[in-house]
N, C-alpha and C positions, 0 to 999 in steps of 0.2 A: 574639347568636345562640345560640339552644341547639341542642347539638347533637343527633343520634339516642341516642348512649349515653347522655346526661344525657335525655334524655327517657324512656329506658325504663325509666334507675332513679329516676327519682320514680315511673313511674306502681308498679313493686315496692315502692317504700316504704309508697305509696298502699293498694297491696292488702295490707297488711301482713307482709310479708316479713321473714324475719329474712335480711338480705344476705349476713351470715357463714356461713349453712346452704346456698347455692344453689354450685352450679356452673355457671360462666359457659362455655359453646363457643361460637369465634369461629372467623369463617374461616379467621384467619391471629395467629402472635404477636405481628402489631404493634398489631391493633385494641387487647390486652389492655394494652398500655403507657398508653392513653386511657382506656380501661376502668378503669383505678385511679388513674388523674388526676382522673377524674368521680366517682370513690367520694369520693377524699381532698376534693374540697371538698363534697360533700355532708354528709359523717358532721361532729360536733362532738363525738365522745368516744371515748377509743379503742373498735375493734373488730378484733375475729379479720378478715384479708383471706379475701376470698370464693375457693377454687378458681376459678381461669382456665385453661381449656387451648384450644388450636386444636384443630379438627375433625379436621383430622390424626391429633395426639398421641391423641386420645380413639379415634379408631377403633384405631389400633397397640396401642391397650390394649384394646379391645377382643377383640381378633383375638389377642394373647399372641406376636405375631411381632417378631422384631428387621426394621425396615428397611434393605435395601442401597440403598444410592445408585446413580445411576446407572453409571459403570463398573463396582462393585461387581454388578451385575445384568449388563451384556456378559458379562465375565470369568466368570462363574458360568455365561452358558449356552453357553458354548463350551466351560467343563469339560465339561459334559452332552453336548452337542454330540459333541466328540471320544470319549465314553464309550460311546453308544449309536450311532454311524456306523461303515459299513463302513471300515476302514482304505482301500480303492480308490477311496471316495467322499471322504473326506475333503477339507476347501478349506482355504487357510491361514488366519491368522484375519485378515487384511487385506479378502480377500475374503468372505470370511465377514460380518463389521462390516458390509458394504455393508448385506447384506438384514438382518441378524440385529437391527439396532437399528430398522428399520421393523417388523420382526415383534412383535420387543418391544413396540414402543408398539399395533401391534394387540391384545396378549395385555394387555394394561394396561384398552384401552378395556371388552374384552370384559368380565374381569373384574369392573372397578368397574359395569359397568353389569347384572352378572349375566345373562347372554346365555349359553345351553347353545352349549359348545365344539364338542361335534359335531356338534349340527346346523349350527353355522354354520360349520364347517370341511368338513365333509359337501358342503355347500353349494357354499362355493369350489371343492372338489373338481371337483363337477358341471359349475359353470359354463368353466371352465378346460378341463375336456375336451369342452364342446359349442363353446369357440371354438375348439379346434383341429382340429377334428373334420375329417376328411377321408376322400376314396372312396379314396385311395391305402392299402393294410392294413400298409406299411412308412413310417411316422414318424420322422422328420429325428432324430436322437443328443440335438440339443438340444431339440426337442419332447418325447422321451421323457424327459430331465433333467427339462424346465421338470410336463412332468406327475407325475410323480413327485414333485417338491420338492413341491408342494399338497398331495398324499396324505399325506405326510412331517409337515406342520406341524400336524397334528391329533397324531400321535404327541411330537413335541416339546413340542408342549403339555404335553402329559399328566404325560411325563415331566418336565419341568422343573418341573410344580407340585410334582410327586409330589418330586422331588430336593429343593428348597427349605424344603419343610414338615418334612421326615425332620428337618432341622438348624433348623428354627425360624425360616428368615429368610421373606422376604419382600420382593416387587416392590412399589407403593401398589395395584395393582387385583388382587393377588392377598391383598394385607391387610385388603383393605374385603371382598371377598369371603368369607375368614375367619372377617371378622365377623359375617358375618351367621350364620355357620354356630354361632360360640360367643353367638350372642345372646339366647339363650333362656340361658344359663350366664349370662351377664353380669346378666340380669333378675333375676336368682333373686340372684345375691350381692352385688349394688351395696348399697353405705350411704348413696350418694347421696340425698339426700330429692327434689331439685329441680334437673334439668336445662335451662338455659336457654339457648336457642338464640336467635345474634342476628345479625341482618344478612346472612341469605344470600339464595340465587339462584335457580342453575342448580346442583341437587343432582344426582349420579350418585345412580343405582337403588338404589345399596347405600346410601347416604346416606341416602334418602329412606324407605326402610323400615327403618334404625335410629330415625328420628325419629318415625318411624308408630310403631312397638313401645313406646317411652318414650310417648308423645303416649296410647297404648293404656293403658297402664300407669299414666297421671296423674302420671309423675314427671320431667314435662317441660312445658316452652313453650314455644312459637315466636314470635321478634318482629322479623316482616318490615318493612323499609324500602317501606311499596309506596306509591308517589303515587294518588289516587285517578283521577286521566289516564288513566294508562297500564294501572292496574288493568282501567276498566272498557272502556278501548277493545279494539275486538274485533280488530283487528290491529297494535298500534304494539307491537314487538320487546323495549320495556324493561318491555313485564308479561307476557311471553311467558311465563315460567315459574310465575311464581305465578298469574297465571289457571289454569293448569293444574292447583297444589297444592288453590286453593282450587275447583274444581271435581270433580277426582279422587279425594281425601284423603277418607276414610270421616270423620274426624275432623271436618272443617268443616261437614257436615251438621247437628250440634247444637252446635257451637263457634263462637264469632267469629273473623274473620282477623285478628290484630292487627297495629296499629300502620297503620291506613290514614291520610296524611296530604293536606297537600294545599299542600308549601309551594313543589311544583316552579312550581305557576302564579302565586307570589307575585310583584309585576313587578320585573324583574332587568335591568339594562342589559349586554350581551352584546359586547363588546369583540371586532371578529372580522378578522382581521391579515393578508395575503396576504405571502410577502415571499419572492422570487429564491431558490434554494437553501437547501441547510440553513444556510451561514455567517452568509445574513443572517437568518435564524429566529433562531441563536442569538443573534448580533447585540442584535438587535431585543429579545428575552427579556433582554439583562441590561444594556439600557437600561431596561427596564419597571421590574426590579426594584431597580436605581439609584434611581429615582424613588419606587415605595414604598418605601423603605429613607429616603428624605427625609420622606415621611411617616408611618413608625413603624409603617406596615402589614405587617411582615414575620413578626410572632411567629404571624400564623393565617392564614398562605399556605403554600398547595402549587403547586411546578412540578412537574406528571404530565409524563411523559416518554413520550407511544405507541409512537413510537420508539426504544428504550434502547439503540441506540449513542450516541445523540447524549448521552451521559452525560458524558465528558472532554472533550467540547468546551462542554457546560455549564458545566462545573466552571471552564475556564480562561475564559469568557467574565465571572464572576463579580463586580461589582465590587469593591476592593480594602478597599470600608468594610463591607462584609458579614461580618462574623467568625465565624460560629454559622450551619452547614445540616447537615441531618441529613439523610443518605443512606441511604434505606431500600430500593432497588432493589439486589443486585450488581453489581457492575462483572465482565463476561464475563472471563474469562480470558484469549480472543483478543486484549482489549486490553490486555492488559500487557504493558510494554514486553521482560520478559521472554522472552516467549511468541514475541515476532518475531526475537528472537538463537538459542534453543534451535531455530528452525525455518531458521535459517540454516546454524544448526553439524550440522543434519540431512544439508543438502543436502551440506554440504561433506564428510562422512565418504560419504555413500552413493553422489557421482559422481567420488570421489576413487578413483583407478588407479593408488598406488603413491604420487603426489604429486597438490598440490593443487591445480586452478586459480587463476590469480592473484585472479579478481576473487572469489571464495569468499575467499580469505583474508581479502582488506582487506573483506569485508563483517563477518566475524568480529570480526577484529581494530580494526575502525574503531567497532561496536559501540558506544556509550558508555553502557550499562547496566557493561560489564567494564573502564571506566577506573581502575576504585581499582587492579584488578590489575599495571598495566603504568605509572599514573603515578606520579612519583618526582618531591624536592624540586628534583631538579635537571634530569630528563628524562624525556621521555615514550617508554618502548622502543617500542609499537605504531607509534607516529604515525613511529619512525625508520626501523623495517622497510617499514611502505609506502610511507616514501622511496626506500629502497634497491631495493624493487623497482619501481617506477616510474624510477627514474633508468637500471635496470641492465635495464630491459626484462625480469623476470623472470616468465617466461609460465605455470609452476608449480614450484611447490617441495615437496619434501618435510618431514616433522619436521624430519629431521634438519639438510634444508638451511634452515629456519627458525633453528633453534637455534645455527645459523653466524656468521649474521646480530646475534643479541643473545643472545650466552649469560648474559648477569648474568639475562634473563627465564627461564632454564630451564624453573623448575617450573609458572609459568602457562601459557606454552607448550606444556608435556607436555598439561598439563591439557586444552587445546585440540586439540592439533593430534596425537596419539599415534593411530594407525589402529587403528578398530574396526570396519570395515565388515563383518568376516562374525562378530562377537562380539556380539550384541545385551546378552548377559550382561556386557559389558566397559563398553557403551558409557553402560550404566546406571551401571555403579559409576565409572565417569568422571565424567558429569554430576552423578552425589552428592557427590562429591571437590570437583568444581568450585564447588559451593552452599555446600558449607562453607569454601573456601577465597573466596569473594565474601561471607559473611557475616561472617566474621575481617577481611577489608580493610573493610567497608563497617562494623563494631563499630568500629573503630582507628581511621576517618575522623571519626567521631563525630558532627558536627553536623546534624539535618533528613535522618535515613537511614532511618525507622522503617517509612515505607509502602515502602522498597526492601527491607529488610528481612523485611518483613510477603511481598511476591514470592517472594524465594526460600524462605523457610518454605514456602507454598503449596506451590509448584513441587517444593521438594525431597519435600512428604509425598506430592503425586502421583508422583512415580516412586518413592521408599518402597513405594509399595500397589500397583505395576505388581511389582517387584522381588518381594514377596511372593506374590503369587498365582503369576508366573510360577514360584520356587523351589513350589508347591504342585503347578502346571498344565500346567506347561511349555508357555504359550502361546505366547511370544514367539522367532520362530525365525528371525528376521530384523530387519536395522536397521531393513529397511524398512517389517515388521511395524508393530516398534515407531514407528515417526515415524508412520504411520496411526494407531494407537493414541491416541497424544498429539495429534492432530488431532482425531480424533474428542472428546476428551476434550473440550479446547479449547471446542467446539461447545456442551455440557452442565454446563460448570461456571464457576462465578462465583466472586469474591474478593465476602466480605459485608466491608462499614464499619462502623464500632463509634463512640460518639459518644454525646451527650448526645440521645436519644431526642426529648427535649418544646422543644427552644430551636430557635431562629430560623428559615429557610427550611426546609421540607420536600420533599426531592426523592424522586421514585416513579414508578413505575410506574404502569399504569392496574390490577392486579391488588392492587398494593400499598395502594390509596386504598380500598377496600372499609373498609365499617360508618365511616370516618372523613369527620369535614365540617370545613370551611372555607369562613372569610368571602370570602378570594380566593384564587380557583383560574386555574391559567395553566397550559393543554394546548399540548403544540407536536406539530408531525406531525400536525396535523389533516386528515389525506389519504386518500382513499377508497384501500383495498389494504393500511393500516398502522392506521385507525381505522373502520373494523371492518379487520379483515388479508381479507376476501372469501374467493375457492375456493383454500385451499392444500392440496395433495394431499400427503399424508406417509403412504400408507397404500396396504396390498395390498387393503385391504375397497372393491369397488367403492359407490358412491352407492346403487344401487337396494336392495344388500343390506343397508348402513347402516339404509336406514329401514324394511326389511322385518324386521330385529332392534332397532328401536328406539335406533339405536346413536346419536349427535349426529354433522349432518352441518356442512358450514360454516355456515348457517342459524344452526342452534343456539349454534355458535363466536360469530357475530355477532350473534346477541340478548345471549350476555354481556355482550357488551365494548357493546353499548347500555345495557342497564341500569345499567353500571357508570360510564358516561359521563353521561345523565343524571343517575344521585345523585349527582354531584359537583357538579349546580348544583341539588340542591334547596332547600340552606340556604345557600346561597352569596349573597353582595351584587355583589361584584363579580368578573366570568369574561371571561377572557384567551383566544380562540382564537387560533392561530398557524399557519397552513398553507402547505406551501411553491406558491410560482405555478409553479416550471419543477422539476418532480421529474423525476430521472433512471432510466433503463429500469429495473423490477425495485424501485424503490426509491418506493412509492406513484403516485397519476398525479393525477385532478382532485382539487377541495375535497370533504370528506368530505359524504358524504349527510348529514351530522348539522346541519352546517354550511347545505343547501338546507332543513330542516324545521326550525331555528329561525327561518328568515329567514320562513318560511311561515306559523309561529303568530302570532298576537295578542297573547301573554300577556306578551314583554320587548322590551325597545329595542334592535336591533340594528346596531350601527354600524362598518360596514365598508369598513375601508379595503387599497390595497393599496400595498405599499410600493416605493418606485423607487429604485435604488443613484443619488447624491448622484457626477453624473461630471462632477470638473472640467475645467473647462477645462485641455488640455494645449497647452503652448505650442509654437509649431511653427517656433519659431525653433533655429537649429540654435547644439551648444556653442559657448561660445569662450572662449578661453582670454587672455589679455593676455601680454603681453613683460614681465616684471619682471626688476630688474636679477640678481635669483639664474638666472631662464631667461636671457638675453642672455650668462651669466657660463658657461651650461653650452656655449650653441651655440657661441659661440667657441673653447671648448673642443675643443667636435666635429672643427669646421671647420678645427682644430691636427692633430686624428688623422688626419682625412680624411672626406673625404665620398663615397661608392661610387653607380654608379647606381640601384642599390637603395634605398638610402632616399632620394636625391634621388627615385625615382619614385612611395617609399613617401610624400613629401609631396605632389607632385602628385594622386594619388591621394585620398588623408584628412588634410591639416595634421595633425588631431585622433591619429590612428594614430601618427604620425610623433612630436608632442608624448611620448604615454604610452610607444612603446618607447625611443627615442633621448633623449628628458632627463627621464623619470621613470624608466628602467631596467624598466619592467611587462615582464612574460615571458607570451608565450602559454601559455594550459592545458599542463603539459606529462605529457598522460594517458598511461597506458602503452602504446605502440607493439603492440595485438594483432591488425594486420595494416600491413603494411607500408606505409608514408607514402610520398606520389609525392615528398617532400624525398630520404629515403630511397632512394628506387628511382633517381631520379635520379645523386644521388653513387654510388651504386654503377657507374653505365653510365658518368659522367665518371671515374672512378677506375681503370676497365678499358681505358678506351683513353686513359686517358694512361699506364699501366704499357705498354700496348701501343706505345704510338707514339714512347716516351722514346728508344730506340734508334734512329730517325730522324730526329732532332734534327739539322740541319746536314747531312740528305743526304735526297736525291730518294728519295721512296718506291718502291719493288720488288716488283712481283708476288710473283715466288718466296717471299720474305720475308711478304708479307701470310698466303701461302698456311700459310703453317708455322704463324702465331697460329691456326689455325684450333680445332686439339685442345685450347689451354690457355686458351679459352673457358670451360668448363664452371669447372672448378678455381678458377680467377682469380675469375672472378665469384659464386664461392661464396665464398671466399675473404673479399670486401668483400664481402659480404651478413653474412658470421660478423663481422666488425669491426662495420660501420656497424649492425645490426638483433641486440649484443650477443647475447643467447641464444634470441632469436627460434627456433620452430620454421619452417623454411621447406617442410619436406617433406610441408606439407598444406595442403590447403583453396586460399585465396583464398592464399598466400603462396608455394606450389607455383605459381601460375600466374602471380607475380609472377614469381619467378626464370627461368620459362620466359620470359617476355616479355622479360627484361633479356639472357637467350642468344639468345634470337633478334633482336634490336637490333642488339645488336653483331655478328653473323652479317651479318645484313643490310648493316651497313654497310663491313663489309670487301668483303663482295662487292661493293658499290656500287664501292667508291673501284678494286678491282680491276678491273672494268668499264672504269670510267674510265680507267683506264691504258693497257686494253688499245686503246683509241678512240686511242691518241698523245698524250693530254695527257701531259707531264709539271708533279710537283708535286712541288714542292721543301720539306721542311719546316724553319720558323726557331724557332719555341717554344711550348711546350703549358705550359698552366696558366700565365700569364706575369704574374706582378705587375707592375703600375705605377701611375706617380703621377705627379703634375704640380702646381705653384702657380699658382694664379691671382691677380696680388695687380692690382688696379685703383681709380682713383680713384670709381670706380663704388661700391666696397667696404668699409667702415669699417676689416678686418682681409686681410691672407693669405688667400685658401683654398684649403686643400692638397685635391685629387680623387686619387680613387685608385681602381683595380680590378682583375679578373685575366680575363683573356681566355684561351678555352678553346684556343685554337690560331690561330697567326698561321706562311703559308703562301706561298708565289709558286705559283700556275698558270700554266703557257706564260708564264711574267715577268709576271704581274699579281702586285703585293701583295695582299694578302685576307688581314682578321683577321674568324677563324668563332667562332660562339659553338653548343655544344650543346643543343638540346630535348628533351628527353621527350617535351611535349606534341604538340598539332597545330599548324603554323606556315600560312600560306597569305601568298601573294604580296601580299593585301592588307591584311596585317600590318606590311609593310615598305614601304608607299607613302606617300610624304610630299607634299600641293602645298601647302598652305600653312605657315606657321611658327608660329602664333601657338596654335595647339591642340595643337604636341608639350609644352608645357608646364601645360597645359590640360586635357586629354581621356587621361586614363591607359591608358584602355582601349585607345585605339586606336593609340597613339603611342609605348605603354612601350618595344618593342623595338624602335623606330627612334631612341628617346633613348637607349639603352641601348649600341648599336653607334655612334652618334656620338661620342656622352661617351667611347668606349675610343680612337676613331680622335683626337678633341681632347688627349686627355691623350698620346699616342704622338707627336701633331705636336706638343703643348705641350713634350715634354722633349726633344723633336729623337731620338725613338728612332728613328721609322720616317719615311724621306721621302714628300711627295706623288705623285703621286695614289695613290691605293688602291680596294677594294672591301671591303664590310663586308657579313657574310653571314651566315647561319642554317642548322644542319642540323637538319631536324626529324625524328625517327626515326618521327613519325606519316604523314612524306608524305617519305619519301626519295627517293622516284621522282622527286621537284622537282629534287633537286639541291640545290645552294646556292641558298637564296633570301633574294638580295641588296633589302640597301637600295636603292628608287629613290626619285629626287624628281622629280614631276610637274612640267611647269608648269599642268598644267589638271585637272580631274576628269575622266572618262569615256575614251571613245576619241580617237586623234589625239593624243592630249597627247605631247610632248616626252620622252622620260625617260632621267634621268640614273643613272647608278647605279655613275660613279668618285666619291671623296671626294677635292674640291681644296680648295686653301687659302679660294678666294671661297666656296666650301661651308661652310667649318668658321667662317670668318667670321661671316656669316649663322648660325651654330648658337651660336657662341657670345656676341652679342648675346641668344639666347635664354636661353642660359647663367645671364647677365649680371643679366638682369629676374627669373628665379625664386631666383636666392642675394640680389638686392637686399632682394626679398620674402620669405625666410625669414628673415633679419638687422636687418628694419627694425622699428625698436621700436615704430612705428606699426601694421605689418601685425599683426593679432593671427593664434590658431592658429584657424580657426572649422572647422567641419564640416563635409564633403560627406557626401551620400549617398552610398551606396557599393551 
């Protein structure tokens, strides 16, 4: 394949060119890396290298301006800004940035495209006040702003060029502008013999009448890439521009257009790919390139990127035998991993009130960009602190109370956590402190740190040049200024890669592949919205005025990015489309129009397929687990401690559950408590009335006496709210409404029981919170099994036994209804709390604590108007049935055959653990 560059310099050698005399303008500086790969094998003796610059660099020289970048451009017109504005007018520069960077890129377009400022500001003026035009002659505050700010940005114009120039700098569309202005200067003293123009497009106005002036002057060419297609079609978007040059341009009147070719219709097999989101695009893409990498096709492939987030998820889809890609796109700023910790440590200074929230901390401090700082050969101080507050329920902390915690971490911790909130001048030279002190840990780590490294350089020189302008401008008046500031930045600047230019995979952009060809070319993002990008509004210039100034409207945007998409398959042999099938809101939608008008032409083979995620079979048998003599050696262990209704229910329930707490030791998530757990709320209302009731113990409860707990409600139950919910805030939010709920509980239920008293029962009370235990040892049983549990309160009403158990929750009557036997050991849901009050009454009959018969009962604080609601046992479903609701020995009988059959089955080395749903 030859490519464009090697084709234009034969045909220069052809017309006799000395190549050493010409200067070569290219779009961009990558073309020129190719540009002198195609001289080197051309020439066979030395020679002088030919001047190469980008069209850029030539016009900055033209114009004699230094360019700013772009924050370097904000910052500069908010000095102006705040210079020429009334001090009452003034916005901060937060607000400011919103418009001030759309305006910008208006005063960029105008510019480069040389469009008189006050007519077309004039203009805007006009129209702005014909839309708000109103019979009312008093105008809303904000309609006189909004009218006013349009009047305004004709003046800011003015002055910001006038400001700029005074010092020599320069926006790009006030440089190209410039130029035109020094371009009769430039004519007159260039020693250039031979300006050669190659590979462009879509020239801005100022562009086009530098090349006209040279083109004038015979000390220039032009050598457009144009297919002869697209040339001569009278409407296909990729000769949209140069039909125009070579129509409009006084020059082609007696000139030929150079370099018309015709190799786009040369026939091309078109590879064109659908596939499910972005993951499987990339997927997909670096199984492609797996494949040519097996057959040696990588050294003259480009992966264009339409898309250029999809950059780092390129890069890691890569396979492992690919050594050599050259990255000639940016990687955005937004995506370094950097970028997401400094916007963390944002948040945390600017909504931090003295101290910090917990989950701001551990976002910081969990971080793993800032592990060199805090890991040690022996321990890792961050990962200890958001132990400690997770264990200790610590809801925020201060510095200081930080530095409590791990003082060996002092000084990264300063580094960190030191309050800056109303110091935006502090909180800079903190984050500078902090870059140097991450590049000293991350130098000392030594091995594979360069591109972490290469980050915080970046990082540190942009707050460096915020630090500087602000000591010139004093722009920055706020943290929260600043973290705007560095967002916006974020948006507009990129980390460039550095690399061996000409070796192996080429990764880019679709602006980056301009004047370069390739035998295989692989687009991904091939989606109408991202390939051409369609109407994106970034501008106060409405549409109509756009083209009544000649200004490029998205049209124009989208004939680029055509042109530039075709020459990528002019000399190309083999082309990779990639598009995703199910793109999400915002982020492209159908297969790009590009993609319907290849399928449409004659000219190549297009074969297309669309890709299906590979979904196997998932098997729908549930875990299981086996009995191995190590598990048999732990349960009998258990079964030595004891076994509570709790985890016997927690086996009924899930074997599987039961297996991973009770004989692997697994612990539930144990996330920090930042509002209080119904475990929590619960022991707090057990904990308050059994300090309440302890003094009743062995004697009949007493009005008078319930009436006195009445006031040390409040107290008490704060009291175990400060123990159980450690430093918990309870005096807000949803945890305020906790603690009212657990006063008024307990409220409710004294007055309950006081009621009750008052009716003639009496209730005699025998033990609150009462451990027991009992052995089971039977031939049924290979081992002992000791049961054991603690009952909430065991009582005589009017001489009935009754052991009650406490709810939080909601309990209902038929909760506690038992008719058959076989599903309490079976059915969790339905059965938990009638196995739960038998297993207390079996183990109280098992150790001969308590005689028969009894009643076994429930308070539930969600429906206390029930009362105790007792266990019964049916004999039938429905109505009519029988019900029993003392607990006798032929009762307990019957329960503990059930007993009997579910410890047979958790013990038997046959039974494995298998899964229920749950």
């Amino acid at each position: 394949m030859d490519s464009f560059i090697f084709e234009i310099l034969n045909k220069l050698v052809a017309e006799r060119y000395v190549i050493s005399e010409l200067t070569f303008v290219l779009p961009n500086k990558r073309a020129g890396v190719f540009l002198k790969q195609e001289l080197a094998k051309q020439v066979n003796s030395p020679v002088f290298l030919p001047e190469i610059i980008s069209v850029e660099d030539f016009v900055v020289e033209v114009s004699q301006l230094k360019q700013l970048n772009n924050l370097e451009v904000l910052l500069e017109f908010y000095a102006l800004y705040t210079s020429i504005t009334p001090k009452q007018e003034l916005e901060s520069f937060d607000r400011f940035s919103k418009w001030a960077t759309i305006v910008l890129q208006d005063f960029n377009e105008i510019d480069r495209h040389l469009v008189d400022p006050v007519k077309i500001f004039n203009y805007l003026s006009a129209i702005q006040e014909i839309n708000h035009w109103s019979l009312d002659p008093s105008p809303t505050k904000m309609i006189r702003g909004y009218l006013k700010f349009w009047k305004q940005v004709s003046r800011y114009y003015a002055a910001f060029s006038e400001y700029l120039l005074n010092q020599g700098l320069g926006y790009q569309g006030l440089i190209y502008k410039n130029a035109i202005n020094n371009l009769e200067t430039y004519l007159q003293s260039t020693k250039r013999k031979k300006h050669i123009f190659i590979g462009f497009n879509a020239l801005n106005a100022a562009e086009s009448r530098i090349i006209q002036a040279l083109l004038h002057h015979q000390i220039a060419e032009v050598f457009w890439d144009a297919d002869k297609l697209f040339l001569e079609s009278p409407y296909h978007d990729a000769g949209l521009f140069m039909r125009r040059y070579k129509k409009e341009w006084p020059y082609y009147k007696s000139n030929p257009f150079n370099s018309i070719t015709t190799h786009y219709t040369t026939p091309k097999t078109i590879h064109i790919t659908g596939a499910p989101k972005q993951i499987s695009q990339v997927k997909y893409v670096g199984e492609l390139i797996s494949a040519l990498y097996t057959q040696h096709k990588l050294e003259n492939t480009a992966l264009v990127l339409a898309d250029e987030n999809l950059l780092l998820p390129i890069l890691s889809a890569l396979p492992s035998e690919v050594k050599s890609a050259n990255i000639t796109m940016g990687l955005p700023l937004a995506q370094v991993p950097l970028a997401s910790f400094i916007d963390q440590w944002f948040k945390l200074q600017i909504t931090a009130s003295g101290r910090y929230y917990h989950k701001d901390i551990i976002g910081v401090l969990g971080h793993p960009f800032l592990a060199p700082l805090f890991q040690t050969n022996q321990d890792n101080h961050s990962q200890n602190i958001i132990n400690n507050i997770r264990r200790d329920n610590l809801m925020a902390l201060s510095c200081e109370e930080l530095l409590a915690l791990a003082p060996e971490a002092e000084s990264p911790l300063r580094l960190l956590f030191e309050p800056c909130r109303a110091n935006p001048k502090a909180a800079i030279q903190q984050l500078l402190r902090l870059f140097l002190e991450l590049k000293k840990q991350y130098n000392d780590k030594g091995v594979n740190n360069t591109l972490y490294l290469e980050y915080i350089y970046r990082f540190s020189a942009l707050f460096q040049q915020i630090e500087n302008y602000d000591a010139v401008h004093n722009i920055v008046d706020s943290i929260t200024t600043l973290q705007h500031l560095f967002k916006d930045v974020l948006t507009k600047e990129t980390l460039d890669f550095k690399g061996q230019p000409l070796n192996g995979l080429q990764i880019m952009g679709m602006l980056e592949s301009r004047v370069l060809d390739f035998e295989t070319v692989i687009i991904v993002s091939v989606n109408e919205g991202i390939l051409p990008a369609g109407k994106t509004k970034n501008s106060f210039i409405p549409f109509d005025v756009k083209i009544e100034n000649n200004l490029p409207t998205y049209k124009e945007k989208d004939a680029v990015y055509t042109y530039h998409f075709y020459r990528l398959l002019h000399r190309a042999k083999a082309v990779h489309l990639v598009y995703n099938t199910e793109p999400e809101v915002l982020k492209g939608s159908e297969p790009s129009r590009f993609i319907a008008q290849l399928e449409l032409e004659d000219h190549h083979q297009c074969r297309h397929q669309i890709l299906t995620p590979k979904v196997p079979k998932i098997s729908t048998s549930p875990l299981l687990v086996k009995k191995t003599k190590p598990i048999l050696e732990s349960l009998q262990a258990l079964a030595e401690r004891g076994l509570s209704p709790s985890s016997l229910g927690q086996y009924i329930r899930n074997p599987i559950d039961f297996y991973n707490q009770k004989i692997l030791g697994l612990k539930e998530n144990n996330d920090l408590e930042e509002t209080i757990k119904a475990t929590t709320f619960g022991s707090v209302v057990h904990y308050t009335l059994e300090a309440f009731y302890k003094p009743f113990v062995g004697q009949r409860l007493d009005i008078e006496k319930l009436l006195e707990l009445k006031p040390k409600i409040e107290p008490t139950v704060r009291q175990f709210f400060k123990e159980l919910y450690k430093k918990g805030d309870i005096t807000r939010g949803k945890n305020l409404i906790s603690f009212e709920i657990a006063k008024r509980y307990i409220s409710n239920f004294i007055d309950y029981e006081i009621e009750f008293l008052k009716k003639g029962h009496i209730v005699q009370l025998k033990a609150l919170e009462a451990p027991i235990n009992a052995t089971l040892d039977s031939s049924e049983l290979a081992f002992p099994v000791c049961l054991r549990g603690n009952i909430d309160r065991i009582d005589t009403c009017d001489g009935t036994l009754r052991i009650l158990d406490y709810k939080t929750s909601k309990v209902n009557q038929t909760d506690l209804n038992l008719v058959d036997w076989a599903p309490l050991i079976e059915d969790y849901k339905a059965h938990n709390k009638s196995f739960q009050l038998l297993m207390y009454a079996y183990i109280l009959h098992k150790s001969n604590a308590l005689p028969l018969p009894l009643e076994a009962g429930i308070y539930s604080f969600k429906n206390l108007n029930a009362g105790v609601i007792k266990f019964t046992k049916k004999d039938k479903p429905g109505r009519g049935a029988h019900k029993q609701t003392q607990i006798t020995p032929k009762l307990l009988e019957a329960f503990e055959a059930q007993l009997k059959q579910l410890l047979s089955t958790l013990f038997d080395v046959d039974e494995d653990f298998i899964e229920k749903k749950v």
